[in-house]
C-alpha positions in Angstrom: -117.2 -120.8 131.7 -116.5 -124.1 133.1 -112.9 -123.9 132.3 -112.6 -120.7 134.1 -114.5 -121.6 137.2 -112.2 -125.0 137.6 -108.7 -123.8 136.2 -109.2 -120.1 138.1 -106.4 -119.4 140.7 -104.4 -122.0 138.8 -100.9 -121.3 138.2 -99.0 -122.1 135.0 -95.8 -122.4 133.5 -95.0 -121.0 129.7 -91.5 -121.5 128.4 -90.8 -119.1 126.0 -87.4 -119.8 123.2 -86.6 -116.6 122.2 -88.8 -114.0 120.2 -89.8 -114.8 116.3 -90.6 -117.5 114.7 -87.4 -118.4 112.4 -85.1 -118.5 115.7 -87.2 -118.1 118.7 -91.0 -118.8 120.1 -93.4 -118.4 117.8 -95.2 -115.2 118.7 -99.0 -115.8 117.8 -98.7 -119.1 119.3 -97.3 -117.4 122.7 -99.6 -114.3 122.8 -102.9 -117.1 122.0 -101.5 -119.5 124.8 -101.2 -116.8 127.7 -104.6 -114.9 126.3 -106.6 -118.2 126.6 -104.7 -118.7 130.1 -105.5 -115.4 131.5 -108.9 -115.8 130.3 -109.5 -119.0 132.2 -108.2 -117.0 135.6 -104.7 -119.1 135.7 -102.0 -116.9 136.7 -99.2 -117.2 134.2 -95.7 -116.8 134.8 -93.0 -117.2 131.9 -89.3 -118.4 131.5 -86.9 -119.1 129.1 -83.1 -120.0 128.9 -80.5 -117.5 130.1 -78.3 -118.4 126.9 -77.3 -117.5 123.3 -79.8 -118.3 120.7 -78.2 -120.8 118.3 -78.2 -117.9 115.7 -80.0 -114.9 114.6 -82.5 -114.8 111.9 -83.2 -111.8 109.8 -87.0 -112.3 109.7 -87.1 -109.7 106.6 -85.4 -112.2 104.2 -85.0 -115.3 106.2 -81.0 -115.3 106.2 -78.8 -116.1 108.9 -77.8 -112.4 110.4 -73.8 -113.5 110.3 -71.8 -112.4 113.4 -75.4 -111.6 115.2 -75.7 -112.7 118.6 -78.6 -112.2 120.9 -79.6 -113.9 124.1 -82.6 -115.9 124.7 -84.1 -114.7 127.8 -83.7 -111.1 126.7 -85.3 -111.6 123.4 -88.2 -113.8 125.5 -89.0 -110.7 127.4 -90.1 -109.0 124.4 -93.2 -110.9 124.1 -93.9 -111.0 128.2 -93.4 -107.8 128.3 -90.3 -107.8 130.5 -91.8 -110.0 133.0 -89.8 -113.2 132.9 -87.4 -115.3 134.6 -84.4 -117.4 134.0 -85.8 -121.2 132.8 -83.4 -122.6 135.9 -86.1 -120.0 138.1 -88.6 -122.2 137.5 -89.8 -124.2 140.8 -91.8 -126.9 139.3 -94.1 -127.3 143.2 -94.9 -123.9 142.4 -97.1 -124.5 139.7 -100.4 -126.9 138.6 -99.0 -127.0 134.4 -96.6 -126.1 132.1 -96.8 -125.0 128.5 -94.4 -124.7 125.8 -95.5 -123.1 122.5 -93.5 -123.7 119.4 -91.6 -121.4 117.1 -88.0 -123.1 115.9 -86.4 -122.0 119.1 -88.4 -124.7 120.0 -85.9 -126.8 117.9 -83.0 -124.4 118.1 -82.5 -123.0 121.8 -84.7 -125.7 123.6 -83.2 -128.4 121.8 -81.0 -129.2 118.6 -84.1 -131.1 116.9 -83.5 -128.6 114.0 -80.0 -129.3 113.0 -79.5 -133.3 114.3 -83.4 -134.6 113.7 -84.2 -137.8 116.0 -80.5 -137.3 117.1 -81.6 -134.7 119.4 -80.9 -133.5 122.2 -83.2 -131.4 124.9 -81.7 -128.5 127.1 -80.5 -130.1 130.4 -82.5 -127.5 132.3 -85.9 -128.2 130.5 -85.7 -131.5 130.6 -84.9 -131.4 134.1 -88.2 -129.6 134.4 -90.6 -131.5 132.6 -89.1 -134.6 134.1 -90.5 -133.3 137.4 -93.7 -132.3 135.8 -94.8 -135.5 135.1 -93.7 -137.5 138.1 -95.6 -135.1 139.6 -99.0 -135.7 137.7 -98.9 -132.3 136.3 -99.8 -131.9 132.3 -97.8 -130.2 129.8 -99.0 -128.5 127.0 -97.0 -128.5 123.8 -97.5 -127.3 120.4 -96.2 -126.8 116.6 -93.2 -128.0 116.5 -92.4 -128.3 120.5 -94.2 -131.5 121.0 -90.8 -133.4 119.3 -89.4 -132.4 122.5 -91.9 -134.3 124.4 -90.8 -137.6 121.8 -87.2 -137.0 123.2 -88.1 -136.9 126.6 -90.8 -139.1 127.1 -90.9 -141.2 123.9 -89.4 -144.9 125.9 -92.7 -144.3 127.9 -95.0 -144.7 124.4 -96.4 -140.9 124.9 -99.2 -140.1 121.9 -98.4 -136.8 120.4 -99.3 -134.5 117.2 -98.0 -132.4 114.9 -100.7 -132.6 112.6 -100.5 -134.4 109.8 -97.6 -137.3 108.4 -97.4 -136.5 104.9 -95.5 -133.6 103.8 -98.0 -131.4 101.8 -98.8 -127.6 101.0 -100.8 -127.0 104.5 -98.1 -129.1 106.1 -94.3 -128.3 104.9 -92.6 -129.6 108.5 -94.9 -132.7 108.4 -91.7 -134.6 108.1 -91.3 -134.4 112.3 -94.0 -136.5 112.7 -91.7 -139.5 111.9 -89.5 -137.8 114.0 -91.4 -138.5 116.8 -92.0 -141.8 115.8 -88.6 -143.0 115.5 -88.1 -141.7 119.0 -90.2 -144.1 120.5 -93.4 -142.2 120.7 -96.8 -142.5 118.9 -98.3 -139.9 116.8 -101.8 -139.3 116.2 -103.1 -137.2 113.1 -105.3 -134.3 114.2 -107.4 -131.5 112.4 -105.6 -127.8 113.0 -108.9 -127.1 115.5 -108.2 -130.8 117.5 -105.8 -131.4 120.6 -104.4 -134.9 121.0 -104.2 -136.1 124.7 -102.2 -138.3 126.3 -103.9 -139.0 129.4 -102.1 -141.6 130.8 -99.1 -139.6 130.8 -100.8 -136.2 130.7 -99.6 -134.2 127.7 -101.6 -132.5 125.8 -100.5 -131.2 122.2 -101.6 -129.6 118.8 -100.3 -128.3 115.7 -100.3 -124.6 115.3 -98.3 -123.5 112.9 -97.3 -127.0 111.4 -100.4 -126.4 109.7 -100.3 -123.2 107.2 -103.5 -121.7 108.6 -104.5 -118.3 108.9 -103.9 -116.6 112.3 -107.5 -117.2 113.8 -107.1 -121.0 112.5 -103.8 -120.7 115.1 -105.5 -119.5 118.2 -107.6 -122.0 118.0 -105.1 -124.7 117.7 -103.2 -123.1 120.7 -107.1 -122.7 122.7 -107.4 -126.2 121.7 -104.5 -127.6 123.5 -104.8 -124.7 126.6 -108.0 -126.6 127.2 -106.8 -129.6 127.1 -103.7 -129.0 129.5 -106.5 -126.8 131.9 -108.6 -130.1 131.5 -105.9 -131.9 133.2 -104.7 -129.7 135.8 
């Protein structure tokens, strides 16, 4: 309660990477961030890249679909329901936070952390974006596999962020990012699937999600965990 008495009228930011997890946002992770939003009374408004996805994933079988090609923001809109705008839309003095939810178009359409590792590199528009977020004092909310793009952008300014866990293990098969992060200048601090790491110096707030092989309650409340953190903040 609060939460939603401080955070109500707020206005956030979700980018979204496509729809799915193998080449676009995540979809639990999306639908838990803008619940726990909307619950909080912060009006949400969603964006994501007006480009083609790296490729298309059959989420049946988990091939490549060969020759497929679908656009990002149009997938995106299948999760907000239609209502979304183009990533380069996005005013950053229009809003108090922004939140990014994972999925590998997280690491495929937002950046290229899934094919070149620390050799990464983060769309020009969304860096652009979260640049002005933070020298504005405004948090940003990332999780699952996402927060490696906060290690690319912010990592030469020490930011702490999570992915869960460091060791490669059954409960955590992408733990592997976590030195990732590291080797991109940033810290990372191990967290339980429930617990949100925050950076409050440079006001990022993150969790692991779906790093973690959890069940889908386990999920929303990583992604809660991390909403409140970012509505903490903001």
């Amino acid at each position: 309660k609060q939460t939603m008495s401080a955070s109500k009228g707020k206005k956030v930011a979700v980018v979204l990477s496509g729809c799915g997890v193998y080449d676009g946002s995540e979809t639990t992770e999306v639908v838990s961030a803008m619940i726990h939003l909307s619950r909080a009374g912060v009006e949400v408004s969603a964006f994501a890249p007006d480009k083609e996805q790296m490729h298309v994933v059959n989420h049946l079988t988990g091939d490549e679909a060969k020759g497929e090609k679908r656009n990002v923001l149009v997938e995106a809109a299948r999760i907000s329901r239609g209502n979304i705008k183009a990533l380069d839309k996005c005013d950053v003095d229009d809003f108090d936070a922004l939140v990014i939810p994972g999925g590998f178009g997280a690491a495929k359409n937002l950046s290229d952390f899934a094919t070149k590792g620390a050799e990464m590199t983060v769309d020009s528009t969304l860096e652009e974006i979260m640049i002005k977020f933070h020298a504005n004092g405004k948090p940003i909310g990332l999780c699952c596999i996402a927060p490696t793009i906060a290690a690319k952008v912010f990592g030469e300014k020490g930011c702490v962020l999570t992915v869960g866990e460091e060791e490669e293990s059954e409960k955590y098969p992408f733990a592997g990012a976590a030195g990732a992060i590291k080797s991109l200048g940033a810290q990372h601090e191990k967290c339980e699937p429930h617990e949100k790491c925050i950076d409050k110096e440079n006001k990022i707030v993150t969790s692991s999600a779906y790093m973690y092989a959890g069940l889908p309650h386990e999920i929303d409340d990583s992604v809660r965990a991390m909403v409140e953190g970012v509505l903490s903040l903001a």
